[in-house]
N, C-alpha and C positions, 0 to 999 in steps of 0.2 A: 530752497527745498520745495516750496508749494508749486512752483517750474515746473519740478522735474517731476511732482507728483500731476500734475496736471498732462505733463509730455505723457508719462505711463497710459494716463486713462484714454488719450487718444490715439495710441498704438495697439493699448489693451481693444478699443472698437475693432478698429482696421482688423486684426486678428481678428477679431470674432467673426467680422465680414469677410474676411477670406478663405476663416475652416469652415467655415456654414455652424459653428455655434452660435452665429446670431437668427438665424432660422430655427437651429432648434429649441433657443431662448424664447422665440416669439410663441413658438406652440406648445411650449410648457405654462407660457404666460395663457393661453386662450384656452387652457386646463384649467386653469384656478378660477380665472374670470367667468367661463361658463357656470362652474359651480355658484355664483351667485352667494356667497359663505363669504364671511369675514374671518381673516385669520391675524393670529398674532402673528405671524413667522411666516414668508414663502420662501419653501428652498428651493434654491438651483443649481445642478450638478454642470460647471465646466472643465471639458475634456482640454486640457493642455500637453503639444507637444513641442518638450523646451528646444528640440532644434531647430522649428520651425519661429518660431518665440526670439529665439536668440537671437536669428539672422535679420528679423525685421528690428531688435532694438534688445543689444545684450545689455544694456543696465535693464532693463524690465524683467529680460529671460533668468540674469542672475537675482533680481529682487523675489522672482518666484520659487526659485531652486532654494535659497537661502533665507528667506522671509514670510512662508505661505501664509502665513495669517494676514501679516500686515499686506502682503499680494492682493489676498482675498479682498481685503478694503476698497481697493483701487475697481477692482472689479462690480463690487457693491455700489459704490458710485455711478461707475457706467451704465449697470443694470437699472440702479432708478431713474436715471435722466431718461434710457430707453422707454422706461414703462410711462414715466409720465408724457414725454414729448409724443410717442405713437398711443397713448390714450391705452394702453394693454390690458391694467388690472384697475378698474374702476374703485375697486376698495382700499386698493394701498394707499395708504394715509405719509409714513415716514419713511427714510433709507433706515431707520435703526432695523428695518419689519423686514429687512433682505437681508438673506441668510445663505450665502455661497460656497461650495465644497471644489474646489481646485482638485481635479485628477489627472495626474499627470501620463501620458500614456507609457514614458519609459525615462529615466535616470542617464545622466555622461556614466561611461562605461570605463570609471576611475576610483582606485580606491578609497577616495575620499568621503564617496554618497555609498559605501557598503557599510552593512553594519553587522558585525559577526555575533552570534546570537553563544559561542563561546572564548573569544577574546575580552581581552581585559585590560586598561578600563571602559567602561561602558558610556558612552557619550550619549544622556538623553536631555542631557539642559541643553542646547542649541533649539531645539522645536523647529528643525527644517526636516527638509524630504529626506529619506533613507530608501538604501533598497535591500534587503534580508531576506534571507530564505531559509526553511527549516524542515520537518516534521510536525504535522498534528498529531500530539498523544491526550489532550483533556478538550472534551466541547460542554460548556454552558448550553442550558436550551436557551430558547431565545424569551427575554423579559422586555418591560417599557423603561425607557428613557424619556427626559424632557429635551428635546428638542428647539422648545423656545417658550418662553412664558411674558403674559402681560401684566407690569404695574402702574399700579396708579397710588397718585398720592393720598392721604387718608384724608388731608384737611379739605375740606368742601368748597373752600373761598378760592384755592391754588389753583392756577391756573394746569395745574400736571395732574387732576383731579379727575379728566377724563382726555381724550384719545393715545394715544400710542409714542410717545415721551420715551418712556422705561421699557425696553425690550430687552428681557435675557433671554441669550441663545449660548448653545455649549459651543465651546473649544474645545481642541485635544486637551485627552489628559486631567480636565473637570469633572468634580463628581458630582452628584445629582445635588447635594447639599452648597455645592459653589455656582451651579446655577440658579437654585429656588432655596430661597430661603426669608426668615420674617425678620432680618435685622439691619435690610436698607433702608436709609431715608432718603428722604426728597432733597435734591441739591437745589430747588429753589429755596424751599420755609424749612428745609431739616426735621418736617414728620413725618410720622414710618411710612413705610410703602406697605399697602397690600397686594397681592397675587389677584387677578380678577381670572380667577378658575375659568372659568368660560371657555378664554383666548387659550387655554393650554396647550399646547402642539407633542402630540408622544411619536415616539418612533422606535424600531426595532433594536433590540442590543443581544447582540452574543459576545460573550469571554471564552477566549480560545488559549490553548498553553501550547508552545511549539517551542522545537527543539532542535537542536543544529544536527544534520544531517549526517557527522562524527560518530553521532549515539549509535549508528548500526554496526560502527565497527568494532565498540564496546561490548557489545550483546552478540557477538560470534563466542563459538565456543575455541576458536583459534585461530590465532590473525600472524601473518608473518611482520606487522606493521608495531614496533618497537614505541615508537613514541607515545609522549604523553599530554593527553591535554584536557581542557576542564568544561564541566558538560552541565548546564543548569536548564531549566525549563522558563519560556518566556512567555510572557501575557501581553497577548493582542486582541484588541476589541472591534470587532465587525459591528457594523450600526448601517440601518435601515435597508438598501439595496443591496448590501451584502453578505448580512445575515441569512445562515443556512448556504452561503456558496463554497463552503470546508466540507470535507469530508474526513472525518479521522484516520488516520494512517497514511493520508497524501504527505507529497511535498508538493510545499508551494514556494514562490517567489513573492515577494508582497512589495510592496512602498506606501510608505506612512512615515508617521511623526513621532518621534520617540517622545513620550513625556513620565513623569513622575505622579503615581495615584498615593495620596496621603488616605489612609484606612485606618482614623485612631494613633495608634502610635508609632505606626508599621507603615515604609513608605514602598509601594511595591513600583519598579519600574516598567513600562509598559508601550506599548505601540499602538497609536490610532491608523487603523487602517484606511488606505484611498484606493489602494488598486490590488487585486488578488490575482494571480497567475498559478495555475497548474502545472507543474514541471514534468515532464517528459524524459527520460533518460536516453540519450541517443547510443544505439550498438555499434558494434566497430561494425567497419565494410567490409573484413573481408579475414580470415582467417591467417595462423601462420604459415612462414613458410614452407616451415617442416609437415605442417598436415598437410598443405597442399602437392606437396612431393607424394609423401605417403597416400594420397586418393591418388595419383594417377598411375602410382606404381601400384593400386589395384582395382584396379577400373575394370578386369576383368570377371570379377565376381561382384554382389550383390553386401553379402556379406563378411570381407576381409576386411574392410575399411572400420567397420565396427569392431571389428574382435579384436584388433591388432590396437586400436584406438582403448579397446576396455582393457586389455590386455597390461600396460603399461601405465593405466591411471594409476593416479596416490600413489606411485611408486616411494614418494616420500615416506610415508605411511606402513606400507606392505609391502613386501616382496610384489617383482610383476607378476602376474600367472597366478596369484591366490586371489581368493572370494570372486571369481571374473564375475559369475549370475548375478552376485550380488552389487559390484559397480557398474554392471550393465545397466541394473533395476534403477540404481542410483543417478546415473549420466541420462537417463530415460526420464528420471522424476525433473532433473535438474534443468531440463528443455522442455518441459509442459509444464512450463512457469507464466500466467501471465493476468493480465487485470480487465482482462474481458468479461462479461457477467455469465457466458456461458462457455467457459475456460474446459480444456481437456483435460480437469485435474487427474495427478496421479500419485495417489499416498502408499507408502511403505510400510509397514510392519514386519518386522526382523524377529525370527525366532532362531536363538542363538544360546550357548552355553557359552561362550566365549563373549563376556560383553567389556572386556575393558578394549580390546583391538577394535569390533566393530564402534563402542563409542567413538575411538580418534578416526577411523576413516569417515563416522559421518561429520562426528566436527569438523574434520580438514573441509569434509565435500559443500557445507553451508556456504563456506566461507568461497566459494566461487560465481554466487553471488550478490549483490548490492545488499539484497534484503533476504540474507541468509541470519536465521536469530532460533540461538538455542534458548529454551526457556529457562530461564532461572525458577527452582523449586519452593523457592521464597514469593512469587507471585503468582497473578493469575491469568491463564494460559486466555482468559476469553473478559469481553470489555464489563467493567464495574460501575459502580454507579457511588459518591461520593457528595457530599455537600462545597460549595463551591467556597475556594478558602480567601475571598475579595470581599465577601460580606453582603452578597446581596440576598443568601439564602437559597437560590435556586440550586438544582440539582446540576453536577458535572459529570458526566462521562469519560470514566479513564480508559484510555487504549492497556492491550495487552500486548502479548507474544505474539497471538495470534492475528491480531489487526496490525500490527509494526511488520510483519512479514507477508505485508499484500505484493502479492507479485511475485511471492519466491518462494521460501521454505521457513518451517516450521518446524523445528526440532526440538521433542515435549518430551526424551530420553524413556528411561522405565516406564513403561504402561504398569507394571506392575503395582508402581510406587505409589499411584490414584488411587482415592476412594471412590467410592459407588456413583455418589451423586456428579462426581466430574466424567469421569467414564459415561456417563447414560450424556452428559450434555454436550460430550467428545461426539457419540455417536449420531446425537439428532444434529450438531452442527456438521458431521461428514456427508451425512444423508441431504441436506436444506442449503449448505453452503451457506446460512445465515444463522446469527444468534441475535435473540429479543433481549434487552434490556428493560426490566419493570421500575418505573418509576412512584411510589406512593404520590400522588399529588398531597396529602395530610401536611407529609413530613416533610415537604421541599415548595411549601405555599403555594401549590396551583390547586385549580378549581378541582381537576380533575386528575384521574392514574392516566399516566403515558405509556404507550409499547414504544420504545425505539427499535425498529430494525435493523443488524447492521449484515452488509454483506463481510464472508469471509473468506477471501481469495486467494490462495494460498495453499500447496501440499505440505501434509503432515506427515513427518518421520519419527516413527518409534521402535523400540525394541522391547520383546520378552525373555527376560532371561530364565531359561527350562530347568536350571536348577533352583529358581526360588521359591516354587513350591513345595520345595522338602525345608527350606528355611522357616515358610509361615509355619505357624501355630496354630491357625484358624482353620478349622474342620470345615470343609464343603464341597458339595457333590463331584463328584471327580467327571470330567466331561473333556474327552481325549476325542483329538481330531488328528485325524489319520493315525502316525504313528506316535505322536508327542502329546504331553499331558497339557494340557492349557487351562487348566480349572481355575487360574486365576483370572483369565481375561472372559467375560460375558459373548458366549456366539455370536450374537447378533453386530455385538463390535470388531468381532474380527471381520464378518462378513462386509462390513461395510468400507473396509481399509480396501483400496483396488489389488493389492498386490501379495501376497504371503510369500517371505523367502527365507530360507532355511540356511543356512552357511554351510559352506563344504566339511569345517573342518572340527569338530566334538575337539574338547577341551582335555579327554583322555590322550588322545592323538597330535597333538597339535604340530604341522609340517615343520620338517629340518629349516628351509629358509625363512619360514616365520620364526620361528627363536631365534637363528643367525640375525636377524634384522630387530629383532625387538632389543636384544641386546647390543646392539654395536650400535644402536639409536641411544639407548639409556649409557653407554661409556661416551659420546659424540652427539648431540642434538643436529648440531649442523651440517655433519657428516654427510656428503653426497655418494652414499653406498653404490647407485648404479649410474652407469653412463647414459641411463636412455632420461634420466630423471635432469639429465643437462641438455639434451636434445629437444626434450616435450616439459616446460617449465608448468612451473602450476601458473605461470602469468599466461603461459600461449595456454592451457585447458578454460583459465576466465575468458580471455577472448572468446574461443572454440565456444562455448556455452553462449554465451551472449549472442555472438552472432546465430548460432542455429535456432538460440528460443524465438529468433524474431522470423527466422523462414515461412512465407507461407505456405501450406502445405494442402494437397488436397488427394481425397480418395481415388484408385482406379475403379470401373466399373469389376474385371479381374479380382483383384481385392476386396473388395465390399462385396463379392459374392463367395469368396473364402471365408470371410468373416463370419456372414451371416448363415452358410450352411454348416460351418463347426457349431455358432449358438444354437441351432434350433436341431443339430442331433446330440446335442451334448445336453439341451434340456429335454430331450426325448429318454437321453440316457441316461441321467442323475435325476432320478423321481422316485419317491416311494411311495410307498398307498395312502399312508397319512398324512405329511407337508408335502406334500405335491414335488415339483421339481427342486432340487436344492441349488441349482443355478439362477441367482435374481437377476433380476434385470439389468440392475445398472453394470452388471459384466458386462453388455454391451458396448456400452459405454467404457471401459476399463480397458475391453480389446481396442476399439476406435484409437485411443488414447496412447497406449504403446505402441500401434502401429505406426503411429504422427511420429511420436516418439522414436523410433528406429530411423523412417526415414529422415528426419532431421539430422539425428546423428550422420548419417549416411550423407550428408549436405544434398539433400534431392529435396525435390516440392512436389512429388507425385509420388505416392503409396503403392507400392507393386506387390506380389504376392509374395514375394521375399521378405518383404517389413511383417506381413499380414503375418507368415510363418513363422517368423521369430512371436512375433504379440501370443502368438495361440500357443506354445509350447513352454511360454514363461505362464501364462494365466491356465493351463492345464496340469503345470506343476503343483501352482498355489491352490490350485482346486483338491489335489491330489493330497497336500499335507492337510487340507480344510478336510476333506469328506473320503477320501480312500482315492482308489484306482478307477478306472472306467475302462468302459470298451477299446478305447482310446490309450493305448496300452508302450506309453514312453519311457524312458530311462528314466534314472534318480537327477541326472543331471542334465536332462536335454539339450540345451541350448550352447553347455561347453561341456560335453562328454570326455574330453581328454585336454591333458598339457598343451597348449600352442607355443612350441621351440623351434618350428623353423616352417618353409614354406612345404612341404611335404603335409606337415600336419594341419595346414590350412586348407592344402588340399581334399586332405583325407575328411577333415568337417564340413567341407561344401559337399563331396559326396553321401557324406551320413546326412546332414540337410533336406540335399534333393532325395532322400530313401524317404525322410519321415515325411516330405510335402506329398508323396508319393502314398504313403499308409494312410494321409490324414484325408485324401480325395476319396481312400476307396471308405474311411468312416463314415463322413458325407454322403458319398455314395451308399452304404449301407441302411444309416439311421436318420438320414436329411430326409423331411418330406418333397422329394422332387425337385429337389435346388439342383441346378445347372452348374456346374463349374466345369474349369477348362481344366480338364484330364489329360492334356498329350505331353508327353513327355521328350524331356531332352536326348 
């Protein structure tokens, strides 16, 4: 055995000499040694990759893969004959004083090195490499750990009375009390050891909780995905280089060491981490078939490809040809999804009297993509702040609805249903795109109060239902925007939602093919009522989504001055003598946003005045049920004024189209201060 451990340590060099980790060994070494400091512990981080490991000597590659600790040993060896034969750290006294951390840069790509963070049984006694991947929903801030500690024997005569003899240094999986503690003795005379504080070595520690990547399909309001499986939350501990490299609501990839933390009576199991990876969701390339037929069979207009596209969504759900504005707004929101810090968000608010139908179309519509998540009315839509349940006392940050749906949608149902103080923290997080979390430093042992900020990335979908204010009981100022009562929702929270949409169809009236379909769905769930709903799958509309949210997309000069000459005569034209213009600002912003939006849909990468003209006559509507009519003087239903049943009628909408592009130049023209657009007509 001592052979083959001696063969490892001079394979373990050779590798070091060949990845250049014996270069960057040397100049971590000429770190310490400058400092001129005696320490009890020098750590050093080496990068191992097992396929390169393997090939020079597979008993070592596998002694690493399967044995990291005991690896590490071999490694420890090396490193001190290094230090002492090149003279590197003048103060190191022992090898027990070398403290090595093995990072592997990637795992064999076999099920045996995965570790499913919801399968069962759970394998964490082995203590080798794993690779797992999850959700961050809980972060620890970051506290001290020991890292390595100096004893020395108590008796004065013992030869182990002074230098560096007794070195503890943590393992995976050790807790602060099985590193340092007062009830070793000396294996020479058997009297106690004390700690010589001095040499103490601390380093960074965060507790992290992560969750199997499953949980998102749990948290949809509607999955066509039948099976069942079991979902717990798992503790991974970040220390020193890695701590603070999580951000809550990522997924990540990790590799570490499963071990078991003993907490009193309660044994939690647990993951030391070595390597953290960011995960990246790849889109498809390329859309289906059947939409690609359909854009080329109308490639001659701007916008058929959309209409005929919104036309036939949720067909599961709804008749085709009912609520189109409204799965317009929704296909629209569902392609300005993404996790940029300065993202095209674009939020919905639904004023509706019909809210059981619009419910299922937006459940169905979350659920197209990865991080679609309705909110459960039993938690909290935005992150919390907890004591950490591992015992160290520090505070924990729980993720929410809202942080679990970065990148996608957030679906928070009745607006109604909130009280005051969530509503006002709905609207400063619409407005900031971030939410502060307050920490008491008193009540969670730090010195001091903490802000955490978090970013929240992610459109938000809600509805009001216009009959529940004859419901409440609660007497208050009635405050009616355009034609509907909205005294329950606070103005300035509607104003801040990008979008206001009104439904085609009052709950008095409700259309022949919507009953026909509500009822032969409630006799048949799985009943495929139309044929286009086997043609355009809700698998080909996830694809269709995915791939468009990733198009890049950019403004024409055309465009961007359509844009900007409807903002600046429409805030010329919504102004009263006392608030000034009722157009804010970030309409701007809201038009930009739908316009991306159209042309996405549209599969193009350039914004034409066609996308621009749809963006303005959906954000003209919602202004319209916000604050009355304007100069700017459109239908109730602009954007789909009539039935789309054949091509005659898609006809007839591109010529109503090019009328209102045409009304909306000469408004420009009117109330724009001197903005330029291209007036020639077709």
């Amino acid at each position: 055995m001592h052979q083959e451990i001696q063969k490892m340590r001079e394979i373990a060099l050779v590798y070091l000499d060949r990845s250049g980790g014996l270069q960057k060994f040397v100049h971590d070494c000429k770190k310490y040694n400058d400092s001129k400091q005696s320490y009890a512990v020098y750590r050093f981080i080496i990068s191992i990759n097992p396929s390169d490991i393997a090939e020079l000597d597979a008993a070592l590659g596998n002694y690493i893969l399967h044995n990291p600790i005991q690896a590490a040993q071999i490694f420890q060896s090396v490193c001190f004959i290094a230090i002492k034969t090149l003279s590197l750290i003048d103060q190191l006294q022992t090898e027990a004083q070398i403290s090595i951390l093995l990072k592997p840069t990637h795992l064999p790509p076999l099920p045996s090195y995965v570790l499913s963070l919801s399968a069962f049984p759970f394998n964490y006694t082995s203590q080798r490499f794993y690779m797992s991947e999850g959700i961050v929903i809980a972060m620890g801030t970051v506290t001290k750990y020991t890292q390595g500690a100096r004893f020395l024997c108590t008796e004065e005569t013992c030869p182990f009375s002074e230098g560096f003899r007794y070195i503890r240094v943590h393992l995976p999986g050790a807790t602060e009390s099985a590193t340092v503690r007062s009830d070793f003795v000396c294996s020479l005379c058997s009297s106690p050891l004390q700690e010589n504080m001095k040499f103490r070595v601390l380093g960074d520690k965060q507790v992290v909780e992560m969750i199997d990547a499953k949980v998102l399909d749990a948290l949809k309001g509607y999955c066509n995905d039948k099976s069942h499986f079991r979902i717990q939350t798992f503790t991974i501990f970040l220390r020193d280089e890695l701590a603070n490299k999580m951000n809550i609501g990522d997924h990540y990839k990790i590799i570490g060491i499963p071990a078991c933390v003993q907490n009193g009576l309660q044994a939690t199991a647990c993951i030391e981490v070595n390597s953290v990876q960011l995960c990246k969701p790849n889109g498809p390339s390329s859309v289906s078939k059947n939409f690609k037929y359909l854009l080329s069979l109308t490639s001659s207009s701007c916008w058929r490809f959309t209409a005929i596209l919104v036309n036939i969504f949720a067909s599961q759900v709804v008749p085709p040809g009912t609520y189109n504005t409204l799965k317009l707004a929704i296909l629209m929101s569902l392609v300005q999804t993404g996790e940029k810090e300065n993202a095209d968000y674009l939020d919905l608010l639904i004023v509706t009297s019909d809210t059981l139908v619009i419910d299922r179309l937006l459940n169905y519509s979350i659920c197209l993509l990865p991080r679609g998540i309705r909110h459960p009315p039993s938690s909290e839509i935005f992150p919390s702040v907890s004591k950490d349940k591992h015992g160290t006392g520090s505070a924990s940050i729980q993720a929410c609805s809202a942080v679990l749906a970065k990148g996608g949608i957030c679906y928070i149902g009745d607006l109604s249903s909130y009280k005051k103080d969530k509503l006002e923290l709905l609207q400063s997080v619409l407005e900031s795109r971030t939410t502060t979390v307050f920490i008491p430093g008193k009540k969670y042992g730090e010195e001091a109060d903490q802000h955490v900020t978090i970013p929240v990335q992610t459109n938000f979908w809600s509805f009001v239902d216009v009959d529940s204010s004859s419901k409440k009981h609660i007497q208050k100022d009635n405050f009616v925007i355009g034609q509907m009562d909205m005294s329950l929702i606070p103005p300035n929270l509607v104003d801040v939602f990008g979008l206001l949409i009104h439904n085609e169809f009052p709950s008095c009236r409700l259309s022949s093919p919507l009953v026909h379909h509500v009822l032969k769905k409630a006799i048949n769930p799985e009943a495929m009522l139309y044929k286009v709903s086997q043609q355009f799958r809700t698998q080909d509309y996830e694809e269709f989504v995915l791939f468009a949210k990733n198009l890049h997309v950019e403004l024409s000069s055309e465009a961007e001055s359509l844009i900007q000459g409807y903002y600046l005569a429409s805030r010329r034209v919504r102004r009263d003598s006392v608030h000034g213009s009722t157009l804010s600002a970030s309409a701007l912003k809201t038009l930009i946003s739908l316009s991306k939006a159209h042309t996405k849909l549209s599969l193009r990468k350039k914004v034409l005045e066609e996308d621009a003209l749809i963006a303005i006559l959906l954000l003209e509507s919602s202004l319209t049920l916000k604050h009355g009519k304007s100069a700017l003087c459109i239908a109730p239903n602009p954007v789909f004024p009539f039935d789309l049943s054949d091509e005659n009628s898609l006809q007839q909408r591109d010529f109503y189209l090019m009328q209102c592009h045409h009304q909306l130049l000469k408004f420009i023209g009117a109330y724009g201060p001197g903005i330029h657009v291209n007036s020639s007509e077709e």
